[in-house]
VEXNU-174290 format. One record per residue (C-alpha): x, y, z; residue in one letter. Coordinates in steps of 0.2 Angstrom, whole numbers, plus 2048, in hexadecimal, padded with zeros to 3 digits. Layout:
% residues N
XYZA
...
END
This chain:
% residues 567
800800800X
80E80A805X
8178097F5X
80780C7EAX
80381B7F5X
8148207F1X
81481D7DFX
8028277DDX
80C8357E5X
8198357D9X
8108367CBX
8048447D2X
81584E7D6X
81A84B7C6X
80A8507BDX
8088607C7X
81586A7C0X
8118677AEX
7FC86C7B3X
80387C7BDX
80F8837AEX
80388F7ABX
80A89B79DX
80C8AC7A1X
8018B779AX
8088C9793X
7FD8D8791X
8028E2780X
7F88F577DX
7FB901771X
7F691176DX
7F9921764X
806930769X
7FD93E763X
806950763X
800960759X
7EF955754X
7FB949748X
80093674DX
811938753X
815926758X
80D91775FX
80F913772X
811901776X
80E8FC788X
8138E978DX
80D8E179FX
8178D27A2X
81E8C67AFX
82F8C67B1X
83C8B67AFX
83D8AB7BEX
8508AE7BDX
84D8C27C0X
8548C57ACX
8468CA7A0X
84E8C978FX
8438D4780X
8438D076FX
8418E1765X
83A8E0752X
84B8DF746X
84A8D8736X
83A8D372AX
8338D471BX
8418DE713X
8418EA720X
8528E872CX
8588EF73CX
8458F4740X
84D8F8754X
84F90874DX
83C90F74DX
83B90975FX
83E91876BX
83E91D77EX
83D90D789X
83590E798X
8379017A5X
82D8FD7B7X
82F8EE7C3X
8438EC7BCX
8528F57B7X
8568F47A5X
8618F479AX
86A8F1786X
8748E6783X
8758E9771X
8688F0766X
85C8E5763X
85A8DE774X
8548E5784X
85A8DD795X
84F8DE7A8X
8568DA7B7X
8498D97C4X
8458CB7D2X
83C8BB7CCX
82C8BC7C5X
8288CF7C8X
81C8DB7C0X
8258E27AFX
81D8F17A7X
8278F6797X
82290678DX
82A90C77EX
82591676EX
82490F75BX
82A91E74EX
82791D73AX
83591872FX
830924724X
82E936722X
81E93A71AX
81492C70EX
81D91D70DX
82991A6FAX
81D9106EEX
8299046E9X
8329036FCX
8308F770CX
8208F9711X
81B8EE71BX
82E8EC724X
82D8FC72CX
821904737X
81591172BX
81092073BX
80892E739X
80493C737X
7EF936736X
7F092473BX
7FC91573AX
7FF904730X
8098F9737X
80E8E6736X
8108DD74BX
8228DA745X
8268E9743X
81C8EF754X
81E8E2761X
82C8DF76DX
82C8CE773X
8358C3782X
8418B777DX
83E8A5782X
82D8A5786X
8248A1777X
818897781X
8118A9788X
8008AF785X
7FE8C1780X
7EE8CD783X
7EE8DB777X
7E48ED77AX
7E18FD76FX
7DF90E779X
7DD91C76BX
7E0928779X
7D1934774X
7D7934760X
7CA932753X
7D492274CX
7CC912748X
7D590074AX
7D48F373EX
7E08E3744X
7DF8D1745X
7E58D3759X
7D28D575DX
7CF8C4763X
7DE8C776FX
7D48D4777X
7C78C777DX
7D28BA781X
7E58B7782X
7EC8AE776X
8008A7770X
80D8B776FX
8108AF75FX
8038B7757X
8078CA75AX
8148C874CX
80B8C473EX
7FC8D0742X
7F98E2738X
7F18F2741X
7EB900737X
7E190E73DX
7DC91F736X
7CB92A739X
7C6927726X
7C791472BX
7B9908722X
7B68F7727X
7A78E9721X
7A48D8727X
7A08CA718X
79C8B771FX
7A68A9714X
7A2899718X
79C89C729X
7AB8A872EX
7AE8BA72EX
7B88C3721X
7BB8D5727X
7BF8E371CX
7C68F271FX
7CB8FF712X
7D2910712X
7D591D705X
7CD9226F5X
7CB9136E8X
7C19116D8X
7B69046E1X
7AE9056F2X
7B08F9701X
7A18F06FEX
7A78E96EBX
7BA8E56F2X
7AF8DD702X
7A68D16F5X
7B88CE6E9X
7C08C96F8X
7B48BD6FEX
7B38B46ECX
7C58B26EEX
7C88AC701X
7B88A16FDX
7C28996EDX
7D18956F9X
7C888C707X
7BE8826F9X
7D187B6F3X
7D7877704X
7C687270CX
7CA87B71FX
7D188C725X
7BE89372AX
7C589F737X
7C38B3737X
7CC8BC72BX
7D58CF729X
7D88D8719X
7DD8E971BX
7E18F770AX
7EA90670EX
7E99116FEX
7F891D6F9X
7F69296ECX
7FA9246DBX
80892F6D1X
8069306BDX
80891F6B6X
80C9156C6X
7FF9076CBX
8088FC6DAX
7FF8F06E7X
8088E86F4X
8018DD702X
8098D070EX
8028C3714X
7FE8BE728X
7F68AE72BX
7E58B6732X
7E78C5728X
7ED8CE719X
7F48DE71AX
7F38E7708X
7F98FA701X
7F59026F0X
7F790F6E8X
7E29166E6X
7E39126D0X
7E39006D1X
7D28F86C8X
7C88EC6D4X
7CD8DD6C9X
7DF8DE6CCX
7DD8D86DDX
7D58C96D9X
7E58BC6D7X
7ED8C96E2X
7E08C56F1X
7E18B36EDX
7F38B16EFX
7F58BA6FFX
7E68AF706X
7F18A0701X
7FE8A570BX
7F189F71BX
7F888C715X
80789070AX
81588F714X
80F88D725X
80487F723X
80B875716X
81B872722X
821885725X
82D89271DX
84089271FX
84589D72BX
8538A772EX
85F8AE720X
85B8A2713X
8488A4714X
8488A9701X
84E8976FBX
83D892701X
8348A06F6X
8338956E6X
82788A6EFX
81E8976FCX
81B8A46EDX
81D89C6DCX
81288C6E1X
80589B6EAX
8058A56D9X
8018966CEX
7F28906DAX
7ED8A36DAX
7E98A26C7X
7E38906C7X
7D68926D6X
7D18A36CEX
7CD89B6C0X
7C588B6C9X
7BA8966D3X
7B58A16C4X
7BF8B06CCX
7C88B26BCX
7C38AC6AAX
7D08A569EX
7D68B4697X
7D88BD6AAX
7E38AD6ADX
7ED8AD69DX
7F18C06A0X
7F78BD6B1X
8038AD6AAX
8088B769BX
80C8C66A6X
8188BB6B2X
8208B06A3X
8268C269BX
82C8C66ACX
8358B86AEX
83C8B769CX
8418C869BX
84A8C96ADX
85D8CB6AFX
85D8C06BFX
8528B16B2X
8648A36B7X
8668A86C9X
86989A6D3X
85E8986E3X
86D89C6EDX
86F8AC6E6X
85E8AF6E6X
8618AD6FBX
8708BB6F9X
8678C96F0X
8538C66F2X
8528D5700X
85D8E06F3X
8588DC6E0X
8478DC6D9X
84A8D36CAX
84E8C26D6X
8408CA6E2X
8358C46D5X
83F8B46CDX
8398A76DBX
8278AD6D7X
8288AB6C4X
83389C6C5X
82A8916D1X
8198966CAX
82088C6B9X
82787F6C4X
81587B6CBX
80E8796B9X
81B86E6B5X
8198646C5X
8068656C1X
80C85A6B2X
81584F6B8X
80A84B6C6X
7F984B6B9X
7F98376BBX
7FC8346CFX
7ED8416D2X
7F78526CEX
7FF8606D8X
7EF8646E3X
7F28526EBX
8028546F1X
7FE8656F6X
7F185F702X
7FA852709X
80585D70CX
7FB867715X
7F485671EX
808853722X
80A86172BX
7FB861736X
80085173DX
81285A740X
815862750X
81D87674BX
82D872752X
82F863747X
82F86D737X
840871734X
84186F721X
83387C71AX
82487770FX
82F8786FFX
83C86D703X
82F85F70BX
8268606FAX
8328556F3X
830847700X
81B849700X
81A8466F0X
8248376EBX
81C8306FDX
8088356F7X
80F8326E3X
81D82A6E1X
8258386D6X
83583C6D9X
8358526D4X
8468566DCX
84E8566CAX
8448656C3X
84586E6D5X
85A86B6D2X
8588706C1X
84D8806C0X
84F8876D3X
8608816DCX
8688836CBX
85B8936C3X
85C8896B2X
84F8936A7X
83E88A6A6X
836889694X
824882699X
81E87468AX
81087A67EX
803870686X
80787269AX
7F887869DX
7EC86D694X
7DA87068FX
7DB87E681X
7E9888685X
7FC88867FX
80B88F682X
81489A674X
82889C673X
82C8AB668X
83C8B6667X
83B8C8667X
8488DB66BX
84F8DB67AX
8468EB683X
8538F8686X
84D90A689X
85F91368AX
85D91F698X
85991C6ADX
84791B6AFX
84B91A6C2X
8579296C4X
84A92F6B9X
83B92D6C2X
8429336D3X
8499446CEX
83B9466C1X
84794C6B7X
84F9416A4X
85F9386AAX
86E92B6A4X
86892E694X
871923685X
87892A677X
87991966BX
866914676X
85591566EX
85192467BX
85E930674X
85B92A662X
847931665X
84D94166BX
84E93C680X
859947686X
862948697X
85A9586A3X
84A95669BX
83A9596A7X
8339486A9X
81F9466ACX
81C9346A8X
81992369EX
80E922692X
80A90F68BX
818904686X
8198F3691X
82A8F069BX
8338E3695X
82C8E3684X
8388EB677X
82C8E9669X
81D8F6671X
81F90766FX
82390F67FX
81F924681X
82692F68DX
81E940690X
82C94C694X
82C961696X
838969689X
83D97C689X
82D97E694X
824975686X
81A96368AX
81F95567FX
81E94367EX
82C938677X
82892866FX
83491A669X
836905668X
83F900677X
8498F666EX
85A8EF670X
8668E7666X
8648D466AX
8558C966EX
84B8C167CX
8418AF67CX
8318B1683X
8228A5686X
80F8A9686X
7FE8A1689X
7F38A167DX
7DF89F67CX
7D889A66BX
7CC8A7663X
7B88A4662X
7B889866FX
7A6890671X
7A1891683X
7A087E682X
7B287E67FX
7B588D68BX
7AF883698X
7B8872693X
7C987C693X
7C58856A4X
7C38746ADX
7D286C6A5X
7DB87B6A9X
7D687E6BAX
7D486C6C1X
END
């Protein structure tokens, strides 16, 4: 009895500690700094328990999505309960006894002066002021180290301003919930600030918009349902409530630019005001994607080498964009040819096309031209793996057990990344082996030439030469001093009457990349307006490929090719 009583004891002391580990739960609140009647910062005020060895180690935001050293735009620490104190500049060190009551208050500045560049790292840096604020929980939140199994609560004080949140932290204001998710969150407020509700399947989509667009809320409202709904059809799960933010900018002559990121629970988007309803379509779809693709088809490379996994996370997300667009009845044939004909001349005419995957890894923050590659390239690589799936039930099967695959994972398990486990899943659900053509066209950046019939049902693929596109002056130092520049005497600019000092106004027509379309250029002369046309064209030749629809299609045959297309 003795021994039994004994053992029963054991095993209740041993139980006890792991029922008691109660994870601390810390309070994050954030509201405006107003002065002179403008948004000057954001004031973040964190409630938390200290360690139990009386060291509190804070993590503050420092590197992502492109933009770097983001300990910068954090000002003013504050500290009650412990002394503290900086180690270096991205960590904050408390020394306090065990366990105390922490309050840490600091302020979040803009990283810009003024309106954000069109063309710069958005949603890397903190946007403040001076009417509202739009900024990423990346960007915002300081956070302690170790203690990922901490709950967080989250509050908004406007503190008497006019501003209306819209943020995917609500449900942390009910209820605490993992510190992991104050990262990938986005908070926008502004007084001009519009939000709508739409129900998709039984779960809230919530909307909110602000600035002037050619649409109202309502029509972006019903787009972006069509799209989320089209997602959750593919996948067959993800019903939970949903954040789509728009932060309109105003849109300089000839400029159209949309930018979003995507956050799990939410997407955070800005654009310039000019950009037409439609256009959002494949663009909604692909963030929406990002709710499975990386995270939960086996995660994303982290650290330094994240790019290597962009092939997969983005190229495989912009090919299911078109082809669930398409499925759904988003897009129509020719909506989904334009958007593959618009990446294939991308890709054909980009001066990074034979990167490798390791140099994609050394230069995505700092090039655009490989910013883009793992997009263009792995979109082809996903038609081509679509192929060579077609008779072991194609790409969609492998993709859902890979999703099936990493359900049954535990997080920490998933040290690979969803593009290098795809591989594995599908010669396990298929018994293909695809690590040739991953060697081939992204380790080694061979140039992809899709086959004429890839895509099946009605549509082929062209392969046609044309001039290399060559403009013969600097468009960019151009367009930033507003002013001709770097103009080539032996170019096509020069030889059209382009001039260096010339007042620049703007584009007119001409498609980048396309030395074979007229391109015009409005300049100012001798006070006198003007606009310079010429052929973009250089001295050598590009191969290019492009999808083609058959003319006078029956809407019999429309339909046959849509479903052979689509899937």
């Amino acid at each position: 009895m003795i021994r039994k009583c004994l053992a029963a004891t054991l095993v209740a002391l041993i139980a006890t500690p792991a029922l008691a580990a109660t994870p601390p739960v810390d309070a994050y609140a954030v509201s405006p700094v107003v002065e002179n009647g403008k948004i000057a910062a954001l004031s973040v005020t964190i409630t938390l328990p200290a360690d139990a060895d009386g060291e509190t180690r804070l993590r503050l935001p420092d590197a992502w999505g492109g933009g770097e050293r983001l300990w910068r735009f954090i000002k003013d620490p504050v500290v009650s309960g412990g002394a503290l104190s900086t180690p270096d500049e991205k960590t904050w060190v408390i020394r306090s006894k065990p366990r105390a009551p922490l309050k840490v208050r600091y302020r979040v500045v803009s990283a810009y002066q003024g309106d954000p560049p069109l063309d710069g790292p958005n949603y890397g840096q903190p946007i403040i002021g001076p009417d509202g604020f739009y900024v990423i929980g990346h960007t915002l939140f300081a956070t302690p180290e170790d203690r990922g199994a901490d709950q967080a609560r989250f509050a908004w004080d406007p503190a008497g301003s006019p501003l209306r949140l819209a943020t995917d932290l609500t449900a942390l204001s009910k209820a605490p919930g993992s510190i992991e998710r104050l990262g990938p969150s986005v908070l926008m407020a502004y007084p001009d600030l519009v939000e709508v509700e739409r129900d998709v399947d039984g779960a809230p989509l919530r909307v909110a918009m602000r600035g002037q667009f050619g649409f109202d809320i309502q029509a972006f409202a019903d787009m972006a349902a069509r799209s989320i709904r089209a997602v959750r059809t593919f996948w067959g799960d993800g019903r939970e409530p949903f954040l789509i933010t728009l932060a309109g900018q105003p849109s300089p002559p000839g400029w159209v630019s949309y930018r979003g990121t995507g956050l799990g629970d939410a997407f955070a988007v800005i654009s310039t005001q000019n950009v037409k309803l439609d256009d959002y379509r494949l663009f909604l779809t692909h963030e929406y994607l990002h709710t499975w693709n990386a995270q939960r088809l086996g995660g994303a490379i982290e650290g330094p080498n994240e790019p290597s996994g962009y092939w997969f996370s983005e190229g495989f997300t912009d090919y299911y964009a078109r082809r669930l667009g398409l499925r759904s009845g988003l897009v129509n044939l020719e909506a989904f040819a334009a958007a593959w004909n618009e990446s294939l001349d991308a890709y054909a005419t980009s001066p990074a096309i034979t990167a490798s995957n390791a140099e994609i890894v050394a230069k995505f923050w700092n090039d655009k031209a490989v910013q883009k590659l793992p997009y263009q390239r792995g979109a082809q690589l996903a038609v081509l793996m679509d192929g060579k799936l077609k008779t072991k039930g194609g790409l969609d099967r492998v993709m859902l057990a890979l999703r099936d695959r990493a359900a049954k994972t535990p997080p920490g398990s998933r040290p690979l990344g969803a593009g290098n486990l795809f591989p594995r899943v599908a010669r396990e659900v298929a018994g293909v082996d695809v690590t040739p053509e991953i060697e081939r066209f992204i380790t080694k950046g061979e140039r992809i030439l899709l086959p004429a019939d890839v895509f099946g049902g009605c549509l082929t693929v062209e392969t046609l030469t044309r001039p290399t596109y060559q403009l013969g002056f600097d468009l960019a130092a151009t367009g930033k001093a507003r002013m001709v520049a770097g103009v080539d005497p032996a170019g096509p600019a020069y030889a059209a009457g382009l001039r260096d000092g010339m007042k620049f106004l703007g584009r007119q027509g001409g498609k980048p990349g396309d030395g074979s379309v007229e391109i015009g250029f409005a300049v100012e002369e001798s006070g006198k307006p003007r606009v310079i046309r010429f052929l973009p064209k250089g001295t050598g030749e590009v191969t290019v490929q492009k999808v083609v629809i058959p003319a006078n299609l029956t809407p019999e045959a429309r339909a046959a090719c849509v479903k052979a297309v689509a899937g």
